[in-house]
N, CA, C and O atoms as a GROMACS GRO file, in nm:
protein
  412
    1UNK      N    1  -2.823  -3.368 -10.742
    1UNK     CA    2  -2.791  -3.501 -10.702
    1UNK      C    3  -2.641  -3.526 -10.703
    1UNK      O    4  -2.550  -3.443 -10.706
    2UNK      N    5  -2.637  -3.654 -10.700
    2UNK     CA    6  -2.475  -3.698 -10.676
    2UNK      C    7  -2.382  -3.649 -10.830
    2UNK      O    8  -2.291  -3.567 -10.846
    3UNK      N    9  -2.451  -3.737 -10.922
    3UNK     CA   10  -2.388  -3.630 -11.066
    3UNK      C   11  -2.356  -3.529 -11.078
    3UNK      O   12  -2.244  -3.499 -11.120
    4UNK      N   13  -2.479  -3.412 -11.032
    4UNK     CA   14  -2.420  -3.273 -11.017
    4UNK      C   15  -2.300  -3.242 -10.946
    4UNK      O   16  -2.227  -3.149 -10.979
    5UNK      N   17  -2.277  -3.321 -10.846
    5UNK     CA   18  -2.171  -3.262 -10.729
    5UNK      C   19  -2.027  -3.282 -10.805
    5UNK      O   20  -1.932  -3.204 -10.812
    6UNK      N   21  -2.047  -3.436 -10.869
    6UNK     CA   22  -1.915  -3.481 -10.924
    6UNK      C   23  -1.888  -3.437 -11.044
    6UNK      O   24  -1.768  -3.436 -11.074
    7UNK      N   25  -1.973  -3.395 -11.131
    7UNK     CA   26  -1.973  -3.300 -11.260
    7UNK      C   27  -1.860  -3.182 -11.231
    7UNK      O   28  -1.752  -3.168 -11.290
    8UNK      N   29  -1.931  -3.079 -11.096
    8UNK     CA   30  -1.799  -2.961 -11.076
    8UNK      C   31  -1.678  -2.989 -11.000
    8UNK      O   32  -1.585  -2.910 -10.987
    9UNK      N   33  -1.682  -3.080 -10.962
    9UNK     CA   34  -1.503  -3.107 -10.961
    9UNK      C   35  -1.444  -3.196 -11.034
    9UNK      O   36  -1.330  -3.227 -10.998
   10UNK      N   37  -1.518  -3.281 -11.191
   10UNK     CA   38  -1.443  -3.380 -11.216
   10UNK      C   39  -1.552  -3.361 -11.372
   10UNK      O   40  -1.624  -3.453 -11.412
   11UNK      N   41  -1.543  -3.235 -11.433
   11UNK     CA   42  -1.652  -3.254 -11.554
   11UNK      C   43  -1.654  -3.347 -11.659
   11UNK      O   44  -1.754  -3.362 -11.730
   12UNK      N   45  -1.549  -3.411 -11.672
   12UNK     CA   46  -1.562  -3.544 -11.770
   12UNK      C   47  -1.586  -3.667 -11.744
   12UNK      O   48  -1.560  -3.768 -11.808
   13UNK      N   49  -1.666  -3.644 -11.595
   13UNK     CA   50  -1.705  -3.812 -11.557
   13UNK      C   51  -1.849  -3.847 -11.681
   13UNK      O   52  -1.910  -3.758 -11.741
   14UNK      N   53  -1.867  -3.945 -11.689
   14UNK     CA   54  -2.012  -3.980 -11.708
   14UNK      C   55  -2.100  -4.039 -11.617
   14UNK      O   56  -2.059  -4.104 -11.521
   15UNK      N   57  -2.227  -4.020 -11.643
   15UNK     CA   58  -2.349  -4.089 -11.566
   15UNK      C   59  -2.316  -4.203 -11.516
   15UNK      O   60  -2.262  -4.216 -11.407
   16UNK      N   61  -2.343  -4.290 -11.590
   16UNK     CA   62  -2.287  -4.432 -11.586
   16UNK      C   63  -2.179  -4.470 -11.482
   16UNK      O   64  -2.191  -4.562 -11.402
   17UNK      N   65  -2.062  -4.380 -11.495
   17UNK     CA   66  -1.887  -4.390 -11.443
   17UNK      C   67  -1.987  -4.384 -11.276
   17UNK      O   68  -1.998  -4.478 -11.198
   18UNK      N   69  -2.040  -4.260 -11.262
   18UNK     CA   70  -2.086  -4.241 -11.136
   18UNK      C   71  -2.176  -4.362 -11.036
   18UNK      O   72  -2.165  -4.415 -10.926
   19UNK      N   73  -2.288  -4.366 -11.179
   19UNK     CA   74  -2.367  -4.504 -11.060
   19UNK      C   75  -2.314  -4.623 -11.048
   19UNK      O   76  -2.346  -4.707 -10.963
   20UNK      N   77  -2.208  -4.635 -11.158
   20UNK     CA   78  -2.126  -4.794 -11.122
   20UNK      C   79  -2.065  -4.791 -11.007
   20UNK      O   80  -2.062  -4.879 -10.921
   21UNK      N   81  -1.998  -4.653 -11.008
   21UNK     CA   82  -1.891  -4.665 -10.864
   21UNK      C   83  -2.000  -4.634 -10.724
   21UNK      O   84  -1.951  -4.640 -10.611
   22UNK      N   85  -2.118  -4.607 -10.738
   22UNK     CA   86  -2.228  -4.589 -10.638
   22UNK      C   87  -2.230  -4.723 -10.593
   22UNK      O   88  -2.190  -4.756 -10.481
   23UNK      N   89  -2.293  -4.834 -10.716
   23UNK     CA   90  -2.338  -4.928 -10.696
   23UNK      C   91  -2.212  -5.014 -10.666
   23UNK      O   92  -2.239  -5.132 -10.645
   24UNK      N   93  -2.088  -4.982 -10.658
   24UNK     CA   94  -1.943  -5.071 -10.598
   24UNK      C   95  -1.923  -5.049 -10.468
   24UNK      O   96  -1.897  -5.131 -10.379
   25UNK      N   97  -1.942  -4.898 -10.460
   25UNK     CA   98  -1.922  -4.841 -10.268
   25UNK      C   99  -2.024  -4.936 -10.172
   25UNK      O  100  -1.994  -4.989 -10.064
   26UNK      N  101  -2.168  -4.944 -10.250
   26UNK     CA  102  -2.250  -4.987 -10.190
   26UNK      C  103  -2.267  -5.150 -10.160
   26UNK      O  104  -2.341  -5.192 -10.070
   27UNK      N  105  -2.191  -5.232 -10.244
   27UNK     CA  106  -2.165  -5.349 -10.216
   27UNK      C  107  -2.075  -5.393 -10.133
   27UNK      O  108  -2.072  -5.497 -10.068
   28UNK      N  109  -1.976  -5.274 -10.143
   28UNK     CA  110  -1.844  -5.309 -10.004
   28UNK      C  111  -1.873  -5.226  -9.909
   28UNK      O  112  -1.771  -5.176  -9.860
   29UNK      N  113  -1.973  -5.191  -9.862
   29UNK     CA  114  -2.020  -5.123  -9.720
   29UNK      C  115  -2.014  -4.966  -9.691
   29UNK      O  116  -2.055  -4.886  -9.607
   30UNK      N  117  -1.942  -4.968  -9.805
   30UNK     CA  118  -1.926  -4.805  -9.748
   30UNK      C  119  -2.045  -4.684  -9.809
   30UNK      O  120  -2.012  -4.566  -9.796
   31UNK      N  121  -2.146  -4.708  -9.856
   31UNK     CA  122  -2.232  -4.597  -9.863
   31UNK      C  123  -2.413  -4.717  -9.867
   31UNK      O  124  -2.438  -4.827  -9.917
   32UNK      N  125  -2.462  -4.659  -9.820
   32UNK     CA  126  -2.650  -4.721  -9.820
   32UNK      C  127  -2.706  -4.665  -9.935
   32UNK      O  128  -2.710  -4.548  -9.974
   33UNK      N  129  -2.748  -4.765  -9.981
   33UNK     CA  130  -2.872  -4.730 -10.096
   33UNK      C  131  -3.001  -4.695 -10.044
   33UNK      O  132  -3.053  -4.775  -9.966
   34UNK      N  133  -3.074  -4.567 -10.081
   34UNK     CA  134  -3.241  -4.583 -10.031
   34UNK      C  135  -3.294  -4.545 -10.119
   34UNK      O  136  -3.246  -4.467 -10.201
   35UNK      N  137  -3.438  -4.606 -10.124
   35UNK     CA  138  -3.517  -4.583 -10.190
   35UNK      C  139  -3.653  -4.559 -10.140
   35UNK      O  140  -3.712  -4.638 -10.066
   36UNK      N  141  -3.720  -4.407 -10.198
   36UNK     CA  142  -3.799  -4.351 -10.123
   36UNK      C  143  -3.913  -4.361 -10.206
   36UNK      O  144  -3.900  -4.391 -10.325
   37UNK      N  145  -4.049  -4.334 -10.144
   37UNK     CA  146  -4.147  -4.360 -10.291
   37UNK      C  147  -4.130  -4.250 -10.425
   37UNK      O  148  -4.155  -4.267 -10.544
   38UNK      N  149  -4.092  -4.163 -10.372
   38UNK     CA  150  -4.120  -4.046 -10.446
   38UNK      C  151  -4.024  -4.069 -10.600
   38UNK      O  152  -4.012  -4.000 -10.701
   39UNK      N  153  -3.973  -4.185 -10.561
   39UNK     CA  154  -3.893  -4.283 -10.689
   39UNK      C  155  -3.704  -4.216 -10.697
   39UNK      O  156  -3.626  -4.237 -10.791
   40UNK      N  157  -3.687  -4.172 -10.626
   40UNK     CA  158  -3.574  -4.081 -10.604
   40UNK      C  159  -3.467  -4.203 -10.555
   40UNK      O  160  -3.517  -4.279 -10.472
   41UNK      N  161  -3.318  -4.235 -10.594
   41UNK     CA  162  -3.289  -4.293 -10.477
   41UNK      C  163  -3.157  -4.207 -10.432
   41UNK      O  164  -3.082  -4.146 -10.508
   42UNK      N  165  -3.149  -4.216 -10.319
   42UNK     CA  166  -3.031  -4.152 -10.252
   42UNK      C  167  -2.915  -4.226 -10.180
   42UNK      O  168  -2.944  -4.336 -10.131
   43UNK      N  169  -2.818  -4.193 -10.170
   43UNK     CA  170  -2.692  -4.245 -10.127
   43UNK      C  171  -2.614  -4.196  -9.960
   43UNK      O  172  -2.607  -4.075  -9.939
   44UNK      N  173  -2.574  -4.266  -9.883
   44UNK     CA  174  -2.553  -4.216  -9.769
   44UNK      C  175  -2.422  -4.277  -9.727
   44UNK      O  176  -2.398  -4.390  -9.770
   45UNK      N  177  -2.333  -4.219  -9.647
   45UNK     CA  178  -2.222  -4.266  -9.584
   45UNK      C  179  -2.304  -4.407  -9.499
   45UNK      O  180  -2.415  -4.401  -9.446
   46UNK      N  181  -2.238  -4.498  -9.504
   46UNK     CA  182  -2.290  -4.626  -9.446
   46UNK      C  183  -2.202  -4.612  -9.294
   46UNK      O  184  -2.103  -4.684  -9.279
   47UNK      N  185  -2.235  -4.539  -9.208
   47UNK     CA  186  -2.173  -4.523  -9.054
   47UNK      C  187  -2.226  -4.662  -8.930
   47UNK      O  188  -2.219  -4.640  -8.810
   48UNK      N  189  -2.263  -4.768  -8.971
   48UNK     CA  190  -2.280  -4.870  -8.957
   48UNK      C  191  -2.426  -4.846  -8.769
   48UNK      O  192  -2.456  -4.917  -8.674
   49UNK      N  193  -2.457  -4.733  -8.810
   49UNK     CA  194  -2.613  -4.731  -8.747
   49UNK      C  195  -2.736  -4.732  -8.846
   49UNK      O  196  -2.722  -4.673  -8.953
   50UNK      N  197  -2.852  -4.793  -8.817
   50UNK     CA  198  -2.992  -4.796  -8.908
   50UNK      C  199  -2.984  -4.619  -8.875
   50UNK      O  200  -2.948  -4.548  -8.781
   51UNK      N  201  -3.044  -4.598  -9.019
   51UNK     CA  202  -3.114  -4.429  -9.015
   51UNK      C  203  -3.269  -4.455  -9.069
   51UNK      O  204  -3.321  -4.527  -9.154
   52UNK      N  205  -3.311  -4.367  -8.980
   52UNK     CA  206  -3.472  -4.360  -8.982
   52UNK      C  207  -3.504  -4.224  -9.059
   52UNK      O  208  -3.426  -4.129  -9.057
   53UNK      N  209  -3.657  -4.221  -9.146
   53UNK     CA  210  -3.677  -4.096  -9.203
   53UNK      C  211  -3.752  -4.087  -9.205
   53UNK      O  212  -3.825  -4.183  -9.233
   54UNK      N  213  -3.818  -3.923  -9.168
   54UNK     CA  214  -3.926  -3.864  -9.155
   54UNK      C  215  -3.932  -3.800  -9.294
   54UNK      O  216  -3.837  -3.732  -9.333
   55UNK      N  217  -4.056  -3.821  -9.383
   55UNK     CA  218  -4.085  -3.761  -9.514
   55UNK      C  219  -4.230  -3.715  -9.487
   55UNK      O  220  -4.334  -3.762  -9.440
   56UNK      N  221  -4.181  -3.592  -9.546
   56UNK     CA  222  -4.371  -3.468  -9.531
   56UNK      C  223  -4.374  -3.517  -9.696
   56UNK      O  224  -4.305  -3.507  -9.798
   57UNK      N  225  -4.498  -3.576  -9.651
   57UNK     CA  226  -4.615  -3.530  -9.758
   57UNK      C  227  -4.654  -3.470  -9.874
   57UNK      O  228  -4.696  -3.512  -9.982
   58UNK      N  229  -4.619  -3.314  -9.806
   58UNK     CA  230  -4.673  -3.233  -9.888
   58UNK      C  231  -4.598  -3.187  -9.967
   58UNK      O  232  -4.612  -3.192 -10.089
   59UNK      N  233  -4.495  -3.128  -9.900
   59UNK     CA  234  -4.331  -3.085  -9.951
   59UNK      C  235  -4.216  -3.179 -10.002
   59UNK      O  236  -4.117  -3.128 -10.054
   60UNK      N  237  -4.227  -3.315  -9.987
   60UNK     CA  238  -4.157  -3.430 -10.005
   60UNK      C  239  -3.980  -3.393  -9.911
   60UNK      O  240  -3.881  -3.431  -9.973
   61UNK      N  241  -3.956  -3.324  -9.777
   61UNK     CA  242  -3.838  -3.300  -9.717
   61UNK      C  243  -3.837  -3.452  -9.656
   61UNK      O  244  -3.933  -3.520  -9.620
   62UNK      N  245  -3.720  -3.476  -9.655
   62UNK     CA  246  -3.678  -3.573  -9.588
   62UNK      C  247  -3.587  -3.598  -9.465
   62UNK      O  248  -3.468  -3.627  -9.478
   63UNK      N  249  -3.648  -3.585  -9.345
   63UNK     CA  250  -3.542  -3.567  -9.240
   63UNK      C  251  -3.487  -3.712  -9.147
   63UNK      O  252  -3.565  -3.796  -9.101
   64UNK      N  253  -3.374  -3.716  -9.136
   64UNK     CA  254  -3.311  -3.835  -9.061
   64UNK      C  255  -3.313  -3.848  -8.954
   64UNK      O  256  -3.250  -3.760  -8.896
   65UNK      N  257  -3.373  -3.943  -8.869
   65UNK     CA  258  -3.331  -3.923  -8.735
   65UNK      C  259  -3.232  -4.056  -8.683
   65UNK      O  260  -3.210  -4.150  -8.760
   66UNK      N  261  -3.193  -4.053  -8.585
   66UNK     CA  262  -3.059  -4.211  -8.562
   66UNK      C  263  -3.178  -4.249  -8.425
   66UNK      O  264  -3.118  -4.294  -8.327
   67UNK      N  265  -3.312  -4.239  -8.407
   67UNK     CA  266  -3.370  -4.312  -8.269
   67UNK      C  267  -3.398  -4.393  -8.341
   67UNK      O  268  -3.454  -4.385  -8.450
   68UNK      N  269  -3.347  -4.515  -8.259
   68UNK     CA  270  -3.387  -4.684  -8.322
   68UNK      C  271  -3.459  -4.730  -8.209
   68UNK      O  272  -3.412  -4.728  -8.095
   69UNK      N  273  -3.589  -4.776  -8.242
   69UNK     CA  274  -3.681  -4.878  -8.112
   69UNK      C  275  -3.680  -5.014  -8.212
   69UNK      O  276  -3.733  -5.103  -8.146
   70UNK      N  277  -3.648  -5.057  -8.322
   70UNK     CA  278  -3.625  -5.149  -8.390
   70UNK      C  279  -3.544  -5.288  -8.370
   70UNK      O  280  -3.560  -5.402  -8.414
   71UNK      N  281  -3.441  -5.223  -8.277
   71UNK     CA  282  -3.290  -5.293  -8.256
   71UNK      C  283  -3.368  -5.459  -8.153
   71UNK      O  284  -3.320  -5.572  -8.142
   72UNK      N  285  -3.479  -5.409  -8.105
   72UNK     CA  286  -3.531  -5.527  -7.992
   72UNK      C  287  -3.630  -5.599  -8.073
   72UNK      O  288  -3.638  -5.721  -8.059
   73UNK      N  289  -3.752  -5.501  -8.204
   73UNK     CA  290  -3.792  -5.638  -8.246
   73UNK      C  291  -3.736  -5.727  -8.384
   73UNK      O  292  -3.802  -5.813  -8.443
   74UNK      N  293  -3.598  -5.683  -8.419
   74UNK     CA  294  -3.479  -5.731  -8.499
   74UNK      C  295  -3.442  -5.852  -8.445
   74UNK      O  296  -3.432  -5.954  -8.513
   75UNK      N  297  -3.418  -5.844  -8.300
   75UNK     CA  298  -3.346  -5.965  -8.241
   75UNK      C  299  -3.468  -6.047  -8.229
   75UNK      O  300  -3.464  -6.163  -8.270
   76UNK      N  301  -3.600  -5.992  -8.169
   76UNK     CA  302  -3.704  -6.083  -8.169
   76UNK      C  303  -3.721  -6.196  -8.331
   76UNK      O  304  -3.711  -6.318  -8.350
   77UNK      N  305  -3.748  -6.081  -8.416
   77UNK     CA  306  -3.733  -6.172  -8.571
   77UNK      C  307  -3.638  -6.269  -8.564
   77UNK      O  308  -3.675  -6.384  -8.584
   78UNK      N  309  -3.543  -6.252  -8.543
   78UNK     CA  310  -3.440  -6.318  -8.622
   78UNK      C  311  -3.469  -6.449  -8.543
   78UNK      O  312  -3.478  -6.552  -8.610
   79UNK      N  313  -3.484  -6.456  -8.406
   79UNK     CA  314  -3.467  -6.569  -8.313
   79UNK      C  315  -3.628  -6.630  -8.325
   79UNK      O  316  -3.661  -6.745  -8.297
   80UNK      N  317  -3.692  -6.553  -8.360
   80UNK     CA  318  -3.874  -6.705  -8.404
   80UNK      C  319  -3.831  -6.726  -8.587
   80UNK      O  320  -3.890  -6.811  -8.655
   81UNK      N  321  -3.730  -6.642  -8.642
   81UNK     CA  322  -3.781  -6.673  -8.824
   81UNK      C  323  -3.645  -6.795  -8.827
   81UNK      O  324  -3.649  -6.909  -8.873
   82UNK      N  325  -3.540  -6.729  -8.768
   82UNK     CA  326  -3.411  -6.800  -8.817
   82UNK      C  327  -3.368  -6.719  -8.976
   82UNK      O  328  -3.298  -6.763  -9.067
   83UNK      N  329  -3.427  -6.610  -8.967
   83UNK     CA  330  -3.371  -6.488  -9.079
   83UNK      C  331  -3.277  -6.438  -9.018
   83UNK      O  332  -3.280  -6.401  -8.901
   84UNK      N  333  -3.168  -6.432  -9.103
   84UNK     CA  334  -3.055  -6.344  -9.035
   84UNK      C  335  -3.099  -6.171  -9.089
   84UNK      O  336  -3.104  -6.150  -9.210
   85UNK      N  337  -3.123  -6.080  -9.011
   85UNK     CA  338  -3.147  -5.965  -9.038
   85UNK      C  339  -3.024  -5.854  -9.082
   85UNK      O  340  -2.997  -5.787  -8.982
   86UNK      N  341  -2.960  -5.825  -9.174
   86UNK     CA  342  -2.816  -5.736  -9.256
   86UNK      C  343  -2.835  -5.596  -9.214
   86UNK      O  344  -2.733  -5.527  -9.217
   87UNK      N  345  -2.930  -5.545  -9.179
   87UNK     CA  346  -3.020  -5.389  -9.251
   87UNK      C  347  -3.135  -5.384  -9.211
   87UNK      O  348  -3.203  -5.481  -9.177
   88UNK      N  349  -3.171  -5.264  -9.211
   88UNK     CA  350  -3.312  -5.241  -9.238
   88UNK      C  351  -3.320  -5.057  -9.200
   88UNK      O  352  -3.237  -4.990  -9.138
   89UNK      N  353  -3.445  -5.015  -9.260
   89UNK     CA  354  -3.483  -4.912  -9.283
   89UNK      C  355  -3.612  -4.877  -9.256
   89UNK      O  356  -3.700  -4.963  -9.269
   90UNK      N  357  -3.650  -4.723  -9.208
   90UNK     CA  358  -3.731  -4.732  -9.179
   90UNK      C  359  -3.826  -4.582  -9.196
   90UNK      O  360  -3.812  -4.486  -9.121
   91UNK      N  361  -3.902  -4.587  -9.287
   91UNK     CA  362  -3.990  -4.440  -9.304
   91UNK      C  363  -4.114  -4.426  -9.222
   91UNK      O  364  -4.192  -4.519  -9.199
   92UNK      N  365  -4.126  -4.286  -9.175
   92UNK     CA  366  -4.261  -4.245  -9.110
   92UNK      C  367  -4.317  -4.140  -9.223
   92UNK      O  368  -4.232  -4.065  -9.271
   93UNK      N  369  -4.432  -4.128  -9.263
   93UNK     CA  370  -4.504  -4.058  -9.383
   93UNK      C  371  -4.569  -3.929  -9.292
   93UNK      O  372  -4.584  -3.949  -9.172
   94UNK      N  373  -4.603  -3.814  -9.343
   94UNK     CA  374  -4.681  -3.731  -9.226
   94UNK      C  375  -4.612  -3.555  -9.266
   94UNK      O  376  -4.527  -3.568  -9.354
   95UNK      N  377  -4.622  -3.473  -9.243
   95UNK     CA  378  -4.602  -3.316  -9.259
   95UNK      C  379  -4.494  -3.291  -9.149
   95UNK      O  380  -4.480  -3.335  -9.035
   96UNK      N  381  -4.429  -3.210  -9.220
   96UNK     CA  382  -4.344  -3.132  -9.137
   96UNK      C  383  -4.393  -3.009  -9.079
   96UNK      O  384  -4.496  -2.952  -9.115
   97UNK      N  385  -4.283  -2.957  -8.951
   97UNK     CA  386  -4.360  -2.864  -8.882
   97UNK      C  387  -4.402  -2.734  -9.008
   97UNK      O  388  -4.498  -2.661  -8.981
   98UNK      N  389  -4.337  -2.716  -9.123
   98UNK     CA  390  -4.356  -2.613  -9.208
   98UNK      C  391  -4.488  -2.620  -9.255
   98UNK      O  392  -4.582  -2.542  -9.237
   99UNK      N  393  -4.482  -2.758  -9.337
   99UNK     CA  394  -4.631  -2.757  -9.420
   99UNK      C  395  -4.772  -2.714  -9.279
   99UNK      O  396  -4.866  -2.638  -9.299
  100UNK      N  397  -4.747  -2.785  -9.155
  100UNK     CA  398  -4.792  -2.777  -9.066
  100UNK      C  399  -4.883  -2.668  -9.007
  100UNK      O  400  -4.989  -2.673  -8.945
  101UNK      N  401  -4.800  -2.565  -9.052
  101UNK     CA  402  -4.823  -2.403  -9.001
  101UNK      C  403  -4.889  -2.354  -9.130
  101UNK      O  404  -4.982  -2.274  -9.114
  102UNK      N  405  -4.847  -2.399  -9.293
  102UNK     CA  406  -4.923  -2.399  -9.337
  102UNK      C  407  -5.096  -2.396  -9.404
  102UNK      O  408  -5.164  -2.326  -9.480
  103UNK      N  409  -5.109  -2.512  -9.325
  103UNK     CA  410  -5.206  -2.546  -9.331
  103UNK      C  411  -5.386  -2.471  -9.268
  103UNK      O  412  -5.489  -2.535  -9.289
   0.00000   0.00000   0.00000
């Protein structure tokens, strides 16, 4: 995870030092918080497109894709709720081609 990475170039950080400055990047825009079921959460450059994710099942891989069909019923929401929409995210559940061949 992110600890590990910052551990070998910076071994006297602490846990803590790390998710505070996670949870600071992530309030001023520059990295996305997700949270997946598998209770994991992960951190992403915030490149100011929605990212979509494909998660297998079986293997728990998680792959990103940037196709948004979302962007049209976003504007639909927002204009019948009067919700302003910030974000959003979006998982598809299902096997990858690996487990696939597996099977």
């Amino acid at each position: 995870g992110v600890y590990k990475q910052v551990k070998i170039s910076c071994s006297g950080v602490g846990l803590t030092t790390v998710y505070r400055t996670l949870e600071l990047l992530r309030k001023i825009g520059v990295v996305n918080h997700v949270h997946f079921h598998d209770g994991c959460d992960r951190y992403e450059i915030n490149d100011g497109k929605p990212h979509h994710y494909l998660i297998c099942l079986n293997c728990g891989k998680v792959e990103r894709t940037n196709l948004c069909f979302i962007d049209k019923m976003q504007k639909i929401l927002e204009k019948d709720t009067t919700f302003k929409i910030t974000e959003h995210c979006l998982s598809f559940f299902g096997y990858c081609r690996f487990c696939q061949l597996r099977k």
